[in-house]
Structures are given as structure tokens and as C-alpha cells.
N, C-alpha and C positions, 0 to 999 in steps of 0.2 A: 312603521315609518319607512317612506322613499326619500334617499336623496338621487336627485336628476343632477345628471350633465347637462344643463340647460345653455352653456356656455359658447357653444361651439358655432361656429359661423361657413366652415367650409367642408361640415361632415353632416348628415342629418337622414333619420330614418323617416323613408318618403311615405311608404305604405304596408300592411303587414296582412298576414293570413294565410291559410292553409300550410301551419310548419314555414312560411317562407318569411322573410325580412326585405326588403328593397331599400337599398342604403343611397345615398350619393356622398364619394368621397372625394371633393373636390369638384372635376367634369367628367369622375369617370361613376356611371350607376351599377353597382352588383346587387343580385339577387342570390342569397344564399340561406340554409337551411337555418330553425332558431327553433328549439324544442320547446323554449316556452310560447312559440305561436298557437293557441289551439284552438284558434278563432278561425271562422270561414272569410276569405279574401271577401272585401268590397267589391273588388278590379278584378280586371286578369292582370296578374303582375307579372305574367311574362310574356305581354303583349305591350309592355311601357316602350313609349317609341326613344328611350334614351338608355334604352337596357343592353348596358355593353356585354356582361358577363354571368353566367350562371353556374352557379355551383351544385354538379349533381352526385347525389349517394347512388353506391353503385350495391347492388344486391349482395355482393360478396363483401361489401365491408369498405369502406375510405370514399371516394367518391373522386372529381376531377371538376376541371374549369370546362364549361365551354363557351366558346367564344362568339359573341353574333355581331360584332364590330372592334376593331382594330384598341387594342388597348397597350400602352406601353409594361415593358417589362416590371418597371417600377416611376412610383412619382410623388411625389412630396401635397403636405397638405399641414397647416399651421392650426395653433390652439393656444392663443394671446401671443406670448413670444417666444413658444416653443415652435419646432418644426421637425416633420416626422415622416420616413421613410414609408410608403407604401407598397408592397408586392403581393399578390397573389400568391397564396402558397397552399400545402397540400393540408389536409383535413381543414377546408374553407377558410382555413384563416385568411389575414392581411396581415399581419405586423403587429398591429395596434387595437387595443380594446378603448373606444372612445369613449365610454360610460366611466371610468377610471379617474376621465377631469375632477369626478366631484372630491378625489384623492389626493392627487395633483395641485388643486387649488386649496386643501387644506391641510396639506404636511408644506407646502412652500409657503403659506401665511404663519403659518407655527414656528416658521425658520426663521422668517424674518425678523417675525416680532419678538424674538429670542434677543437679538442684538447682539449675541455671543457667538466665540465658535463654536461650529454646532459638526459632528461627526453621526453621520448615520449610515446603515445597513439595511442595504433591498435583497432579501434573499429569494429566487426562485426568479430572478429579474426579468428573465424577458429579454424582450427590445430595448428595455428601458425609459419608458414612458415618466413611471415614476423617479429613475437616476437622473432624468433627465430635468425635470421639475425641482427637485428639490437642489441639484448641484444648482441652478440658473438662479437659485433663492438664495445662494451662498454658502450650503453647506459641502464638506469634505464625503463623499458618496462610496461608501465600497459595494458592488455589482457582483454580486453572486449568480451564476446557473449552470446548469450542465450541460448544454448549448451551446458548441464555441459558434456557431451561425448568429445563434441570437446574439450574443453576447458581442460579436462582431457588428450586428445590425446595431446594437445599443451604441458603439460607439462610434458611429455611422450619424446615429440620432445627436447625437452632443454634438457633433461637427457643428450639423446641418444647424442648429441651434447657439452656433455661437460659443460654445463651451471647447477651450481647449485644453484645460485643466483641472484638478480638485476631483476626478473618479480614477476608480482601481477598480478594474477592470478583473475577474477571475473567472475561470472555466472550471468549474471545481462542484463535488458533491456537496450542497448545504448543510447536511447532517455533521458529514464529518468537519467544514468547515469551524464550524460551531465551537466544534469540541476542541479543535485545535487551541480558536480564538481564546475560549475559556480559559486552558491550559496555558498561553500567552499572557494571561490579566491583562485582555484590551477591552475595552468598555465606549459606549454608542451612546448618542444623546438620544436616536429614534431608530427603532426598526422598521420594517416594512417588509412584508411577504404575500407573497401570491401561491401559497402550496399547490400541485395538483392532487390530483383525483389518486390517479397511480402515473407511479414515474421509474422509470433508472439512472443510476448515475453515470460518470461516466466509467466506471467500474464495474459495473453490473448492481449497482446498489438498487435494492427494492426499498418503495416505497408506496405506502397504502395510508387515506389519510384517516381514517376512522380509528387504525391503530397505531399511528407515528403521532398526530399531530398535539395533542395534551404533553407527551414527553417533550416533545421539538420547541412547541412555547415553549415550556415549563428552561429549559437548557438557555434557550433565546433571553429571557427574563434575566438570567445572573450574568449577561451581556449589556445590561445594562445601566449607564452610569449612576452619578449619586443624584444626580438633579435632571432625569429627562426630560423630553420635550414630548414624546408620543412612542406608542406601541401600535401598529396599525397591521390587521388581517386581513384579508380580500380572501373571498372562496364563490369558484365557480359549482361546488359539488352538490349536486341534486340532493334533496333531500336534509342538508345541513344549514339548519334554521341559523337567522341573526344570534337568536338569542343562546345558540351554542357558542360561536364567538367568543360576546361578550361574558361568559361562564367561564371562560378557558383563560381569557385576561384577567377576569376576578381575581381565579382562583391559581394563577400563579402568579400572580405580582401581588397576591396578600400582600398588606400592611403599605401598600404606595396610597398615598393619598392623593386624588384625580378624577377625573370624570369616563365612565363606561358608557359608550354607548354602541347600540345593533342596527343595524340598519337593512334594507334590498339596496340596491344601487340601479338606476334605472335610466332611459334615457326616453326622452320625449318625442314622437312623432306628427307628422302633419297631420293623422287621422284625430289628434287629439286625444289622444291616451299615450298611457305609461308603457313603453315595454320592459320589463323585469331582467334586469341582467348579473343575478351575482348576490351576494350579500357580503358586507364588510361591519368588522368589528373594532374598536380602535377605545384605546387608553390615552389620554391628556392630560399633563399634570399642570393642571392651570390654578394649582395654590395661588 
């Protein structure tokens, strides 16, 4: 099963092939690298006459912007009544993973329709796409990453969205965070994480998720309260199928009673196909 970001009205992937992606985000068009392209271009997609920016890999390793029309340093681009800082940054990012909506729009329905206070935790946060959604749904948000950039961008993102309160903001290793929390007896209505691949803290903490990540739920699970709302995973990491996920929530929240599901997370293009971005696994306790 795909779930699509089918949502989105001022981001949208124009055209895909050879390794590339052609996105429009807003009025500005980038052409950047996407490992799940492994199709031959229809186009020449770097001949699109609205092609601001390209992002190329460089032989030795990371790659750079280059520029073939005047783009601002940063600029904003919305997603129903969220709103979201954009910049070009280094290893092709932007800011923002817009395939995430279909996250977005279903831990801030889950909040809602709680009716209660609802306290949840985004560990590995980001820009906070997700803090950002779910605080706008009413709940109390604590933002975890080892990023004070990101973690600054996040709350850059809440502004720009109207939020001026209800997030806690931390620059902090998640593992250790965790452990802390534990040792605290503080307890979350919903989780949320974005693990990466390999990471450091801001300590020097390593982190590999093939070997951290089953402990790191397993720790994350007794974080959580006696009536939650959801357990939700996102993973960019090749090769780790949906259906590992939803194994990993199984089998550390034994004995919750709720619904598992595994998914790709994907986003839809003008050529009329799915492009594959991700896979997310998420726990519901929808007794």
C-alpha cells in the first residue's frame, strides 16, 4: 500500500527521470537528484524554461546549487493552514519533505478528534513540519533534534503559521533524551520520529539505525501514556521495508490494543505516476 500527499496545491512534482525529480515549489522550479528515479526522462528536464535551480553531485562526494535564474535566499510556500519556510541547502535539501502531508494530516485528525489534552513528542524533528501540524491541531509538542539550525528553522515554521505557543523546543541527542524522560516519569499521548540512516549527536553520539532502532522504540514505547493517541515512524532508509516498521511497533508495544499499519509514502506527479518517497509505520489506538 501507497499513501499520497495528494493535498498540496503550491508544491507539486512536474516531471521525473534519469535519477532527477523537477519539483515546483511555489514559483520557484528545482531540479534535483531522487535515487528512486530509475526511469528514462520523457523531457529534457534541464531544458524546462522555468528551471531555476539545479542540484548537482559532485564526484568527490555532496554536490552544490547551480543557479540559471535569480532565486531568493528563502521563501515561504503553505499546506492548508500551515506555512513553511523554504531554502536551498546543502546535500539538495530544502527544508521540507512535502510527501510527509499524508502524516501531517493524520496525527492532526487523531488530535483533534481526541477532544482532550493531548502531549506529544517529534523526535529527530527537523524543521518541524510535523511540530508544526500537530501543535496547529491543539496539542502541547515537544521538538527534539541535534540541529540547533533545524530546530531554529522549526520554530521559524510555527511563527510563520501562526503558532506562538504550546512547543518546547530542544537541541538535544534523542537517545539520551529518552532516557532522561523515562527516568523523569513523563509520559506522551503520541510519538513521532523521523530516525536517520547514520547520525551524530550533538556530542559526538553515533547512531546507525539497523542497530539502535528496535532498542530506541522499544525505550520510546514506555514513554508512553496509559490512553494514547498514536505511535508514528517515518524512515527514509533504503532497503528497510514497511513491513519492518510495523514489526518494530508490534513488537514493542505488545499487549496495546490498536491498529498497525505499513505503508511507502509517496507523492504524485503530473506524468501520472507515484513517485516512492519513504516508508512509514504508525500504531492507533482507535478502541
Amino acid at each position: 500500500m501507497i499513501r499520497i500527499a495528494d493535498g498540496w496545491k503550491e508544491y507539486r512534482v512536474v516531471a521525473t527521470g534519469d535519477g532527477m525529480k523537477l519539483e515546483r515549489w511555489g514559483k520557484i522550479v528545482l531540479l534535483r537528484p531522487d535515487p528512486q528515479v530509475i526511469w528514462p526522462a520523457r523531457q529534457d528536464l534541464f531544458s524546462h524554461p522555468d528551471l531555476c535551480a539545479v542540484y548537482r553531485r559532485s564526484e568527490r562526494g555532496g554536490g552544490a546549487w547551480e543557479y540559471i535564474k535569480p532565486v531568493p535566499s528563502e521563501w515561504t510556500i503553505s499546506y492548508r493552514e500551515l506555512t513553511f519556510k523554504i531554502k536551498p541547502m546543502g546535500f539538495k535539501h530544502t527544508g521540507l519533505f512535502p510527501e510527509q502531508a499524508v502524516h501531517w494530516d493524520e496525527t492532526a485528525a487523531l488530535i483533534r478528534r481526541a477532544g482532550r489534552k493531548t502531549r506529544v513528542l517529534n523526535l529527530f524533528a527537523y524543521t518541524g513540519g510535523a511540530t508544526v501540524a500537530m501543535a496547529k491541531a491543539g496539542a502541547e509538542v515537544t521538538h527534539v533534534d541535534a540541529a540547533k539550525g533545524m530546530v531554529e528553522r522549526a520554530g521559524e515554521n510555527a511563527r510563520l503559521s501562526g503558532i506562538s505557543e504550546g512547543i518546547r523546543y530542544l537541541v538535544d541527542d534523542c537517545k539520551k533524551f529518552v532516557q532522561r524522560e523515562i527516568r523523569r516519569g513523563n509520559r506522551y499521548d503520541g510519538i513521532v520520529m523521523d530516525p536517520p540512516s547514520y547520525g551524530r549527536g550533538p556530542g559526538g553520539e553515533m547512531w546507525k539505525i539497523e542497530s539502535e532502532l528496535y532498542s530506541f522504540v522499544h525505550d520510546c514505547a514506555r514513554l508512553l501514556s496509559d490512553d494514547p493517541l498514536f505511535f508514528l515512524i517515518n524512515s527514509y532508509t533504503t532497503g528497510l521495508q514497511p513491513a519492518v516498521l510495523s514489526n518494530l511497533l508490534t513488537l514493542c508495544l505488545e499487549g496495546r490494543k490498536g491498529r498497525y499499519d505499513a505503508y511507502e509514502v509517496g507523492l504524485p506527479t503530473d506524468e501520472g505516476i507515484v513517485l516512492p518517497c519513504g516508508a512509514g509505520g504508525i500504531y492507533v489506538n482507535d478502541r
